[in-house]
C-alpha positions in Angstrom: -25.8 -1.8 17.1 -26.7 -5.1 15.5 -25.7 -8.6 14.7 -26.4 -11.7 13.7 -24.3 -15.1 13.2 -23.0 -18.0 15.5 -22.5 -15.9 18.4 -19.4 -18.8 20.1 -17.9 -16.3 22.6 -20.9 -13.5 23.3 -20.0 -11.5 20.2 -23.3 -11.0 20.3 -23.7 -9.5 24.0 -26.8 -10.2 25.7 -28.3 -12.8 23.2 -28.6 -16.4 23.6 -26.9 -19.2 21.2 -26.9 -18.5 16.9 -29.1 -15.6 15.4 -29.9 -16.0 12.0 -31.7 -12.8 11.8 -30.4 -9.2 12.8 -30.6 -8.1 16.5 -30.5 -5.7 18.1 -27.7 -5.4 20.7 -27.9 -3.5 23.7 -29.8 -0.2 24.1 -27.0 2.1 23.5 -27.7 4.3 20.6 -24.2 6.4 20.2 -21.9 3.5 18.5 -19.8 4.8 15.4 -17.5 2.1 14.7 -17.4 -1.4 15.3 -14.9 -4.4 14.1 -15.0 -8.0 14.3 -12.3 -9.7 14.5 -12.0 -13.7 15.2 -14.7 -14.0 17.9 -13.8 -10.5 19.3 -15.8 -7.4 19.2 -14.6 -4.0 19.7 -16.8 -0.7 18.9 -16.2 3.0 19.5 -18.3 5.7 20.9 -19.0 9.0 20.1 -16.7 10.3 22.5 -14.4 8.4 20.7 -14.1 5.2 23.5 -12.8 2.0 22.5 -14.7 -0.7 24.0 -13.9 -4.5 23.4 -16.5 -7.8 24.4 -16.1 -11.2 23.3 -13.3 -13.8 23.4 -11.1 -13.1 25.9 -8.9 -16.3 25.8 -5.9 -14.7 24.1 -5.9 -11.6 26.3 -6.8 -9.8 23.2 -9.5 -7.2 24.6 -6.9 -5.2 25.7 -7.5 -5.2 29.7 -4.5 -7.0 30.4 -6.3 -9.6 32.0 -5.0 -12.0 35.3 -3.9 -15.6 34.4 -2.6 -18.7 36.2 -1.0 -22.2 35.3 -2.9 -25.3 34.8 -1.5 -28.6 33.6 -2.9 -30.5 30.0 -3.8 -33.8 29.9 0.4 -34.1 28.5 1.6 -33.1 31.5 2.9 -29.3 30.2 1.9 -26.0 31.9 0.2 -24.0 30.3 -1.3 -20.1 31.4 -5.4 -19.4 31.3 -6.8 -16.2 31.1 -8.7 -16.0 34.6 -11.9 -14.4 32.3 -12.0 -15.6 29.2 -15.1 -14.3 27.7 -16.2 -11.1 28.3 -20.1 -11.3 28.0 -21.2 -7.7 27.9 -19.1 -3.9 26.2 -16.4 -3.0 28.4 -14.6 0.5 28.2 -10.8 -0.3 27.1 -9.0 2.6 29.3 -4.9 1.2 28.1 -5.5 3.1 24.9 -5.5 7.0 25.3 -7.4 9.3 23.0 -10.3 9.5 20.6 -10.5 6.1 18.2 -10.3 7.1 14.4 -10.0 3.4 13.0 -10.1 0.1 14.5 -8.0 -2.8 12.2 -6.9 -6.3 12.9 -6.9 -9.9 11.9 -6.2 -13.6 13.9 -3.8 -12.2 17.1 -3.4 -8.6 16.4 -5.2 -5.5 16.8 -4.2 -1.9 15.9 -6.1 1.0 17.1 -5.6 4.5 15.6 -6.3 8.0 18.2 -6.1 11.2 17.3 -7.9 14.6 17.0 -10.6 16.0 14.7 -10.0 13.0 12.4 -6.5 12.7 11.7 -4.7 10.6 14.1 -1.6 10.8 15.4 -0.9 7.5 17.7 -0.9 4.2 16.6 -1.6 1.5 19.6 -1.1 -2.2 19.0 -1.7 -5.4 20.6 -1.2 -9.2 20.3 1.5 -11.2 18.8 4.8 -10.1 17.6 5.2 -12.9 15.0 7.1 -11.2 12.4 7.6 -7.9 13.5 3.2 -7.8 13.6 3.7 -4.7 16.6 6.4 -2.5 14.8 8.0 -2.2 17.7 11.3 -3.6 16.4 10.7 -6.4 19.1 9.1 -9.1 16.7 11.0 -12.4 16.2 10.5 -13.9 12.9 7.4 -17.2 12.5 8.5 -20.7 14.3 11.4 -18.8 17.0 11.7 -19.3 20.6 9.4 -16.4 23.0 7.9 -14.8 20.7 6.9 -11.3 22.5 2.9 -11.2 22.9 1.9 -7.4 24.0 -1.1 -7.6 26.3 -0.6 -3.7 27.0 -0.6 -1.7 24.1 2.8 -0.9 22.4 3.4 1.7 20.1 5.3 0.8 16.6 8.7 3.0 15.8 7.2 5.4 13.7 8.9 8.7 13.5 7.5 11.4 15.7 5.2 14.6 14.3 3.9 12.0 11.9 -0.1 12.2 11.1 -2.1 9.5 9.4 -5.2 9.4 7.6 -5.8 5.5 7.4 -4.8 2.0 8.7 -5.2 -1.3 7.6 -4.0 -4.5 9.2 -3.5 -8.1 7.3 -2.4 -11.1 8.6 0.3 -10.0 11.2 1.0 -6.9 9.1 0.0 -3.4 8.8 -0.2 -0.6 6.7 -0.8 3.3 7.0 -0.9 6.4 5.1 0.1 9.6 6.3 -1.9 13.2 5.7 1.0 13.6 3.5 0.7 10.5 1.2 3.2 8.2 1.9 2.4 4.5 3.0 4.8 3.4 5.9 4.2 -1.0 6.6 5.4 -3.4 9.1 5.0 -6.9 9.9 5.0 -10.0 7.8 6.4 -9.6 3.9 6.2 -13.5 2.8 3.8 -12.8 0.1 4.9 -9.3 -0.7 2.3 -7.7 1.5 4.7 -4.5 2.1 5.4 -3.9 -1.2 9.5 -2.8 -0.6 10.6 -4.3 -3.0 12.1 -7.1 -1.2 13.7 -9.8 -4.4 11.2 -12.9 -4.7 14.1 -15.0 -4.0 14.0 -13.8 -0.4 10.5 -13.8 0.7 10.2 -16.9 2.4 12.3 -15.3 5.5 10.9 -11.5 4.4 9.3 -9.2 7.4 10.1 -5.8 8.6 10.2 -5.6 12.9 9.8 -1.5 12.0 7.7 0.3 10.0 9.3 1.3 6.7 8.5 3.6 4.1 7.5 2.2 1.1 8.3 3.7 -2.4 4.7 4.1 -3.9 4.4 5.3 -7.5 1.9 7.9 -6.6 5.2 9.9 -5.4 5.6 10.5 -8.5 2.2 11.8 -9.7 1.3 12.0 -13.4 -2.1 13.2 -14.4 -2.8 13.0 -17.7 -5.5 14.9 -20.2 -6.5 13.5 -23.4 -5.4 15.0 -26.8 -3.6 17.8 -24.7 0.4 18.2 -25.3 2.4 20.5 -23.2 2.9 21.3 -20.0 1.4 24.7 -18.4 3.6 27.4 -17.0 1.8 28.5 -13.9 2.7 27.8 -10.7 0.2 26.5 -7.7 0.1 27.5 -3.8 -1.8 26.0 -0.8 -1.9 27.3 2.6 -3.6 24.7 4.5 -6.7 26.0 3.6 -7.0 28.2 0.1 -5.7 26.5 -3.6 -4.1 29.5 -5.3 -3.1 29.5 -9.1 -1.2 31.9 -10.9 -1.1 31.8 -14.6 -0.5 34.2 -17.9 -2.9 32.0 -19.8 -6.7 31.0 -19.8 -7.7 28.3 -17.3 -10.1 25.5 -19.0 -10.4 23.1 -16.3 -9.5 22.7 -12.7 -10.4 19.6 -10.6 -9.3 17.8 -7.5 -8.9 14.5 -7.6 -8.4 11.6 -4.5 -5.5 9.2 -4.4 -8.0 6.5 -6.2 -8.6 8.9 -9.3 -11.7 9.7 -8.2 -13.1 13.3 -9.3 -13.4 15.3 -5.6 -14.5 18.9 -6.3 -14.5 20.6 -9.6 -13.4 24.2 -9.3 -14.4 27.4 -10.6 -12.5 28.5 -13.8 -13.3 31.7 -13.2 -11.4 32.1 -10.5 -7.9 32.0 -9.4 -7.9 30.4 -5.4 -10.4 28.2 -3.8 -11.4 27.1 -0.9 -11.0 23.9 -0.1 -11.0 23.2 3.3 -14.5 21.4 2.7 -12.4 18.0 1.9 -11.8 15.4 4.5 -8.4 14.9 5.5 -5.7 13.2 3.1 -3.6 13.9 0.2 -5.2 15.0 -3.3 -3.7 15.9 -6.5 -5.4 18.9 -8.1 -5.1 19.1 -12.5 -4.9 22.6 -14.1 -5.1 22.9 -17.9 -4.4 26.4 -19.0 -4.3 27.2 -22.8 -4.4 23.6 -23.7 -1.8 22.3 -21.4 -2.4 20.7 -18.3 -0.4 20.3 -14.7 -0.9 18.6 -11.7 -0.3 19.6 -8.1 -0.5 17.4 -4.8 -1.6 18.9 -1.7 -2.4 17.1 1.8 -5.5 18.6 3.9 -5.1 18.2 7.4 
């Protein structure tokens, strides 16, 4: 691991005051994900451990860390972190599980776990400001005890669900499941969660759960230049083989991402394919046989 920058709260562990130059951080060599968020660092491990360094002041490492009650210069109580700053990586043992993807911004932090690359638990910490945990908790911006999760909380996502990314925002966050759909929580006052909510009520717009949000790719329609018609064949996938069964002559066969990106370009010679070579997600796959074309969506897990 490296780094390099102003270095406030030990963000960069063991080095002294600003680095204008990369250094190098430690000795460890088995770091596969790391995120910086604020003046807090977290990185994961080979094994898939979440460890967290850095500023501590908001109890935003996720050890749960002691306080106790001093008095400002007003007169008002406040609580302080009894350790602050955490000066060198600490293993974060509240969240269970190997760590797929790390996300956050300001006073939140969501942490994805799962197996062989698809997870299946989302964790979360931090504030609750407009529903930013998705635990259905959240109190909307400017109210009275605002929850603030120190021990990870889960948000209400429905059980059996599996996810192949997350991204956070500015006390909201987004994910997308193996099977495609997008599921959000969390502040909506600039439209970040895309459901649709009128323009007219966005000033006061969050969600406190996650909610599913009506993405045009539901509705997938792949398109082939100068090609009218649509094939009659009909497509299978067992998790593992793409099978295709058609009267007429296949021209083309490709699988494409959910960006539209060309994945794989199949054999037209022959009629299933093995696919299992893609990462985990949802693709569509476009047929054309005797000059009309199909698409199919499939998710590998």
């Amino acid at each position: 691991m490296w780094g390099w920058g102003r270095n406030l709260k030990g963000e960069l562990f063991g080095c002294e005051g600003r680095q204008t130059t990369p250094v190098r951080l430690g000795d460890a060599n088995d770091w596969t994900q790391v995120a910086v968020i604020d003046y807090r660092a977290y990185g994961v491990k080979a094994d898939g451990t979440l460890w967290a360094w850095g500023d501590n002041s908001e109890n935003l490492l996720g050890f749960n860390t002691s306080s106790h009650e001093e008095t400002t210069s007003e007169g008002n109580p406040v609580d302080v972190i009894d350790e602050s700053e955490v000066a060198e990586p600490r293993q974060v043992t509240a969240i269970e599980g190997k760590v797929f993807a790390l996300s956050g911004c300001e006073n939140t932090l969501s942490v994805g776990t799962g197996n062989e690359g698809v997870i299946d638990q989302i964790w979360m910490l931090g504030t609750n400001t407009d529903g930013a945990l998705g635990d259905g908790e959240g109190l909307g911006t400017g109210s009275k005890n605002i929850p603030f999760a120190t021990v990870p909380v889960h948000p209400s996502l429905r059980s059996g669900l599996q996810f192949s990314g997350m991204s956070s925002g500015q006390i909201y966050t987004m994910v997308l499941t193996t099977e495609g759909d997008i599921w959000g929580w969390g502040c909506n006052r600039g439209g970040q969660l895309g459901d649709e909510t009128r323009s007219d009520q966005l000033q006061v717009a969050y969600e406190v759960k996650p909610t599913l949000i009506n993405c045009p790719q539901d509705e997938i329609e792949l398109s082939v230049d100068g090609v009218e018609g649509k094939a009659e064949a009909a497509v299978a996938f067992d998790g593992r083989t793409l099978s295709l069964q058609a009267d007429g002559r296949l021209t083309s066969a490709v699988v494409y991402g959910m960006g539209g990106q060309a994945v794989m370009i199949l054999p037209v010679s022959a009629s299933s394919w093995n696919v299992s070579a893609l990462s985990a997600g949802v693709y569509a796959a476009r047929f054309v046989v005797d000059g009309a074309a199909m698409a199919y969506k499939f998710a590998v897990k």
